[in-house]
Structure formats: structure tokens, C-alpha cells
VMD Tcl script that draws the C-alpha trace (Angstrom):
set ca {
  {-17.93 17.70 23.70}
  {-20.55 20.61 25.01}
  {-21.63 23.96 24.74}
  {-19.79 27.32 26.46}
  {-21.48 30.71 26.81}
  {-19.47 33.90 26.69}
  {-15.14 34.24 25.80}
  {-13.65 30.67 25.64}
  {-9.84 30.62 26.17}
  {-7.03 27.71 26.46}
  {-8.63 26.06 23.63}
  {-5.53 24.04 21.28}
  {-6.55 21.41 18.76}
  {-4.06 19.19 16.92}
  {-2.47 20.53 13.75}
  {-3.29 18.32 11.15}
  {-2.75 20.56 8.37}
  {-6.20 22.38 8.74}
  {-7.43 25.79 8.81}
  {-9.80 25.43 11.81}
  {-11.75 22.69 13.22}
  {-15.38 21.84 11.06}
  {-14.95 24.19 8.63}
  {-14.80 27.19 10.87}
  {-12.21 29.84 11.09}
  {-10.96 29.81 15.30}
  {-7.57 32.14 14.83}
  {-7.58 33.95 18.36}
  {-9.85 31.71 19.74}
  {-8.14 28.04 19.15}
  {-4.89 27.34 18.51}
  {-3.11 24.81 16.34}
  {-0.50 22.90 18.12}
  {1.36 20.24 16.22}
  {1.39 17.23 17.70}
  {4.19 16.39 19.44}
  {4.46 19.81 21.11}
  {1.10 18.68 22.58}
  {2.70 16.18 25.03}
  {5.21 15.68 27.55}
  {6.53 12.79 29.53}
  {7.56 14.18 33.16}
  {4.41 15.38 34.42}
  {5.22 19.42 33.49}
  {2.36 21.58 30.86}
  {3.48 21.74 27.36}
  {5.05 24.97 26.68}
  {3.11 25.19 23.42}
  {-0.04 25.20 25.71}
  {0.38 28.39 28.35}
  {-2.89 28.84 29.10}
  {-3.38 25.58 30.56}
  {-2.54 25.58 34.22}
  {-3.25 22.57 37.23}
  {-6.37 24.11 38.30}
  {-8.43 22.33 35.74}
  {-5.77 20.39 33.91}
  {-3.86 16.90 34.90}
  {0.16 16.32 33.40}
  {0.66 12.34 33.92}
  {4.38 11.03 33.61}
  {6.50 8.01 32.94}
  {5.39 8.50 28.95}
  {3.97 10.39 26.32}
  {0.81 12.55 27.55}
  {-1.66 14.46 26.38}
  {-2.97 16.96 29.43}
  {-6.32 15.02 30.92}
  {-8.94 16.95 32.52}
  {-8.55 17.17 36.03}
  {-12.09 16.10 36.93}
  {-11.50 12.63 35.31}
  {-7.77 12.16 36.00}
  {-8.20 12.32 39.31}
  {-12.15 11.31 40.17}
  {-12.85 10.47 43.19}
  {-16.49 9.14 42.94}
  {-17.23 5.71 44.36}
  {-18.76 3.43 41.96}
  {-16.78 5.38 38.42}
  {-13.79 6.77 39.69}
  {-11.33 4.33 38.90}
  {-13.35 3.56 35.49}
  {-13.15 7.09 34.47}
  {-9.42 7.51 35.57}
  {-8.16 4.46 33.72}
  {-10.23 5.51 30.56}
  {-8.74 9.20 31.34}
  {-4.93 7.83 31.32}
  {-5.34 5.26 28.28}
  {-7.13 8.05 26.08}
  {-4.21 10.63 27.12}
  {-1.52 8.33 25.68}
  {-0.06 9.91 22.61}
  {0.29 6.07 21.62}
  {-2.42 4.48 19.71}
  {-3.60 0.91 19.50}
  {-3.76 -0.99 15.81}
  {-5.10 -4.21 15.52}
  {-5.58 -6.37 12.06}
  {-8.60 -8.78 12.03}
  {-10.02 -11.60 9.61}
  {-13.09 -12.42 10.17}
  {-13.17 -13.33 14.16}
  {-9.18 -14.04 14.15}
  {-6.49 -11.38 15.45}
  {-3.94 -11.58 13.31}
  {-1.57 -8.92 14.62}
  {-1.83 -5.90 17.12}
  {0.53 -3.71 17.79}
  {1.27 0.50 19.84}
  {2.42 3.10 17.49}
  {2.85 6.87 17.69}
  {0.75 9.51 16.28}
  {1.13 10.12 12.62}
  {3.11 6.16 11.94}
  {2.74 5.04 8.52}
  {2.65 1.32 8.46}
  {5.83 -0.67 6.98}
  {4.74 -3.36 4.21}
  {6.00 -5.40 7.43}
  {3.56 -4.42 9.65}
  {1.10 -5.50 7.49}
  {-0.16 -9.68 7.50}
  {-0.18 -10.63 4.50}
  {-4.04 -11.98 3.00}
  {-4.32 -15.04 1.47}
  {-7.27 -15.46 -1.80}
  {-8.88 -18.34 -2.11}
  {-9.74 -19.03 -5.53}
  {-13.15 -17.66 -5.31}
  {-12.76 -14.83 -2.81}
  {-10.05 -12.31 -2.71}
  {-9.38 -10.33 0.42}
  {-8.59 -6.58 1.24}
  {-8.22 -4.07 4.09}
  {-11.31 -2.51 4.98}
  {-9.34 0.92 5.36}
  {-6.30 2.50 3.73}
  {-3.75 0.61 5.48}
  {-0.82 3.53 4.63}
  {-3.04 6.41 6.31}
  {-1.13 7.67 8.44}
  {-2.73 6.46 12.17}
  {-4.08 9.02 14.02}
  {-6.61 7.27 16.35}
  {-7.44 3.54 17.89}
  {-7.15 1.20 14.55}
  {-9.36 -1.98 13.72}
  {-8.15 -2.72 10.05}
  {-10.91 -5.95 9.21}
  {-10.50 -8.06 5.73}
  {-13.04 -7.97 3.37}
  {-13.63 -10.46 0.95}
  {-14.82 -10.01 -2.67}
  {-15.68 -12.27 -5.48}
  {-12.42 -13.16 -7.74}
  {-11.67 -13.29 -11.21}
  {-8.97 -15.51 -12.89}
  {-8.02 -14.04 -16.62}
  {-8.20 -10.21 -17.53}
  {-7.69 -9.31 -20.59}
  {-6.20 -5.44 -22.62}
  {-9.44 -4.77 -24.35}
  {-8.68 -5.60 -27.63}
  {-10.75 -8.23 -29.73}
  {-8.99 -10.08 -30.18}
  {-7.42 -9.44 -26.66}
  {-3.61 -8.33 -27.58}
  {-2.87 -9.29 -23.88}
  {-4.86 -11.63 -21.11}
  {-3.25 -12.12 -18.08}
  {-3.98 -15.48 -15.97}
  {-4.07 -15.26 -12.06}
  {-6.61 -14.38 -8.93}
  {-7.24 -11.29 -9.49}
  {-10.52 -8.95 -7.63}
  {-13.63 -8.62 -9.96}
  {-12.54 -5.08 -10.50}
  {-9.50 -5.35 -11.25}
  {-8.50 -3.51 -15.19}
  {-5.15 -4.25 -17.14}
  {-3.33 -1.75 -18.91}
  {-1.00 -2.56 -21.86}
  {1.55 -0.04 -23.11}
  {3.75 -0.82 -26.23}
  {7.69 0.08 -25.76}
  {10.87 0.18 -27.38}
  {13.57 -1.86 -26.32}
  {17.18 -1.40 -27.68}
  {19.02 -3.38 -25.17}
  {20.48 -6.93 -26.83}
  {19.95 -9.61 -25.61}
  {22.86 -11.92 -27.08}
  {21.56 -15.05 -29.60}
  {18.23 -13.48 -29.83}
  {16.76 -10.85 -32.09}
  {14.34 -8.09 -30.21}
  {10.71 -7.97 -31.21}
  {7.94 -6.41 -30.05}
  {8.09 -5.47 -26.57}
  {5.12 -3.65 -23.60}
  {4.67 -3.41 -20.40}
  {1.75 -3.98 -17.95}
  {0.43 -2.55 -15.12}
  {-2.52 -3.61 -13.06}
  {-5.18 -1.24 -11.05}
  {-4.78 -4.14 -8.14}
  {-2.49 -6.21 -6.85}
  {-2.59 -9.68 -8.15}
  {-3.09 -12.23 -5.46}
  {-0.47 -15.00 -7.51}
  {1.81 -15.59 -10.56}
  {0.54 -14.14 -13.48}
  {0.77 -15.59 -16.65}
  {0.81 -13.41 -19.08}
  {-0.75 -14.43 -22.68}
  {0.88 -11.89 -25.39}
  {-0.28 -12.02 -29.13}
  {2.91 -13.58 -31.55}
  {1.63 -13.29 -34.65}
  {4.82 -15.05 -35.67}
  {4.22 -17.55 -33.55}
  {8.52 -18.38 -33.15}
  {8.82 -16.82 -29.37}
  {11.73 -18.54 -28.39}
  {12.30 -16.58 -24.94}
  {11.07 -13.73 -23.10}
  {13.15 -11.22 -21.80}
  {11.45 -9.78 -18.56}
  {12.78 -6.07 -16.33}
  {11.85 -5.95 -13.01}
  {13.03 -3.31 -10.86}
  {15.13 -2.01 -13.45}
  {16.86 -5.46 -14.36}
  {16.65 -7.62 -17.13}
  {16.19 -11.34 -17.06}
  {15.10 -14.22 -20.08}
  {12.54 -16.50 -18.74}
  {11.12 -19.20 -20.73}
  {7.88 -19.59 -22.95}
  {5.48 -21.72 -24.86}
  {3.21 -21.32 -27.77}
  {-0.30 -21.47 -27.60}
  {-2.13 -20.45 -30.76}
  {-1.29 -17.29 -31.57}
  {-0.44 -16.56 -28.05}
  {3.33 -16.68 -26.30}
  {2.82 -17.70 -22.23}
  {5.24 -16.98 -20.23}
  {4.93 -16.20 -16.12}
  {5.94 -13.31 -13.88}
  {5.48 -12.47 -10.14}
  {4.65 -8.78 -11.01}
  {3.48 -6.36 -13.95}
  {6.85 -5.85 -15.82}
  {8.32 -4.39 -19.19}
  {8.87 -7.42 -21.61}
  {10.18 -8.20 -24.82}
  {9.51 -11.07 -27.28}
  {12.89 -12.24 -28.59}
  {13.18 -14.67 -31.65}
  {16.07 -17.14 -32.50}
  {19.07 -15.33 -34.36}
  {19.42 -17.83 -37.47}
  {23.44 -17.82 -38.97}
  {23.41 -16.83 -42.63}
  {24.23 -19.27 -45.31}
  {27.46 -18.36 -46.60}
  {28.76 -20.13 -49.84}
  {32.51 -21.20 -49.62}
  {34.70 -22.20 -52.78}
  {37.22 -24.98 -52.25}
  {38.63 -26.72 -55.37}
  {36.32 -25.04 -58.33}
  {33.25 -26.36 -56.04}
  {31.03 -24.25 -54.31}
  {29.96 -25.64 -51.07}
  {27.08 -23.92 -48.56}
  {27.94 -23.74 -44.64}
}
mol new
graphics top color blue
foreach p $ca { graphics top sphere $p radius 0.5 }
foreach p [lrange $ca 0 end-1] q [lrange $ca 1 end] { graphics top cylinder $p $q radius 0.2 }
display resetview
């Protein structure tokens, strides 16, 4: 960072999508490069960068560098030269450092390239506590473009959540954060599900991630819920229920579609046998 007086050329800032750097229009003055024609790994200028030249500028090799500024690449002053060189080299690394932290405790590091979106593998997994429920301090699928700290933060939890209704229609058991809102949709279901008969059937979704099982709570005004029939991920499964109240419980490890299905009951057909009527 400073201040230049007169024409300024050789300037090249990373395209990131913007028009100019802090809300100001450079065309002809700065130019966007994207990133990875920024860098090079054996020591030559980017191409992309022509106005940079080995008077004032320093290629490093043996990985993936950003040009350093001569005057720190190679310092020579006693007490900070190998201080500013080693910050100089680490800084012009086109790798960047991400590190995941709860409260004092590194829980994973790791070196990725510019621009890396984080696999749900990347990511340790946070554990609630009953009280508290945790969460990244930062968007943890941001693409990384700098040095990463992503710290846990912990916020007071809530165990049942309810659709709105009064009576609730749906309340959904689990640990869930204090903010957390359900939202209940009513479907129809033609599939058939063989021995049952379809009722009423909804799906959930949730504005966070639920930190456990959820047991769902769905109004049965019938109260004769014999199973639930449950689609995750596009696939249909019968899981099993109680009654409570007015209320069928059943559990699921995510916001689903679901259907209440009821008993089919055989008809009572009359057969004649010998002038008597008998009923099977």
C-alpha cells in the first residue's frame, strides 16, 4: 500500500469478477489478470504481466508464485532481511493456509489453491451439546481466497420447533439453534405402498441443519397411523410409528417427504354354502 505521483504503469490486480478495484474504474491504468495466469513455477514473468521486468520484480521457482518485489525478495539488511524475505516468499505462494479451530483446539489445517471450495470432507464435523449448538464463524463454502481461520461459535439450543399452527400441525423434536424455523408443505403422494392405504402426506424442510435425529410429531386426527412411509433422496422407505394423542411420532435423520399410511382392512364378503349364509 502507498501513494504514486504522476503515470503509474505495470499495475495487474486479480480478476475476481470485478470492474476495478474499490469501486473505481482503472481500464488503461490496471489490468485484470485471472488468477492463475498471475503465477508461474520456474522462475520466468507471467506472460499475462509484460510490463513487469527483473529490475524491480523477483520470479521464485520450485512452485506456484506470485512475482515478489525485488526489494523484499532479496533484502539484504542485517537485522530484517531474512524476516522480510521469508514473509516475501510465504505471501507469494499462490497456496493458502486454512485452519479450523474450537475454542483453543486445532482441529484440522490444511494448503489449498486459490479459489478451492471446501469438500463436506474437509470440513470437522461440530458436535452440540444439549445446551449449546456450534457453527462456523465464516461461510465455510466461500471459495478461499486468502489465509483462513474458520473458529466455532456456540449459540444457545432449542429442542422442539414447531409449523406455526395452534394447534401446531407439525413439531419436530431434536437440537436444533435458537433460530432455527420449520417449514411444512402438504403433498400428494400416489405411489402404493402395498397393505397400506395412503393418507395425508408433507414434507419438511428446516432453515438449519439439525444437530440429531429428529422426531417428527405430525397431527392424525384419525389417530390409526400404522406406518410411515419416508423419501429420502428420491427413495421410499416405511419406518415405524407410535401414537401419542393426536400426534403420530415417527424419526428421521433429515427433513423428508412423508406419508401417513393406515391398515388396508379385507372386506366382509358373505358366502352361501348349503341355504346358509356365512360371513368371511
Amino acid at each position: 500500500m502507498g501513494f504514486v505521483d504522476g503515470d503509474v504503469t505495470g499495475c495487474y490486480f486479480i480478476d475476481e469478477g470485478l470492474s476495478g478495484i474499490s469501486g473505481m474504474n482503472l481500464e488503461g491504468r490496471a489490468e485484470a489478470v485471472k488468477p492463475d495466469d498471475m503465477t508461474t513455477s520456474d522462475g520466468s514473468f507471467p506472460s499475462r504481466m509484460p510490463l513487469l521486468d527483473n529490475g524491480n520484480f523477483y520470479m521464485a521457482d520450485g512452485d506456484k508464485f506470485l512475482p515478489q518485489i525485488k526489494s523484499l525478495a532479496q533484502n539484504d539488511a542485517e537485522s530484517i532481511g531474512a524476516i522480510l524475505q521469508s514473509k516475501s516468499t510465504e505471501l507469494s505462494r499462490f497456496h493458502f493456509n486454512v485452519i479450523f479451530k474450537d475454542k483453543d483446539k486445532e482441529l484440522k489445517s490444511m494448503t489449498v489453491d486459490y479459489g478451492t471450495v471446501l469438500n463436506d470432507s474437509d470440513i470437522p464435523k461440530l458436535t452440540a451439546d444439549g445446551s449449546e449448538v456450534p457453527m462456523w464463524d465464516k461461510d465455510v463454502k466461500s471459495p478461499i481466497i486468502r489465509h483462513t481461520t474458520f473458529s466455532a461459535e456456540y449459540n444457545k439450543a432449542t429442542t422442539t420447533i414447531s409449523s406455526g399452527e395452534e394447534p401446531p400441525l407439525m413439531l419436530a423434536e431434536s437440537v436444533f439453534a435458537d433460530n432455527t424455523t420449520l417449514s411444512l408443505k402438504e403433498e400428494d403422494v400416489d405411489h402404493v405402498f402395498d397393505g397400506y392405504k395412503n393418507g395425508k402426506a408433507y414434507s419438511f424442510t428446516l432453515s438449519k441443519d439439525a444437530y440429531d435425529v429428529i422426531k417428527v410429531h405430525i397431527r392424525d386426527d384419525k389417530k390409526k397411523a400404522a406406518k410411515i412411509a419416508v423419501q429420502i433422496d428420491g427413495k421410499w422407505s416405511m419406518v415405524d410409528c407410535t401414537i401419542d394423542g393426536s400426534y403420530a411420532v415417527f424419526e428421521t435423520a433429515k427433513p423428508c417427504k412423508y406419508v401417513l399410511l393406515y391398515k388396508k382392512i379385507s372386506p366382509i364378503v358373505p358366502i352361501v354354502i348349503c341355504g346358509e349364509r356365512l360371513f368371511c
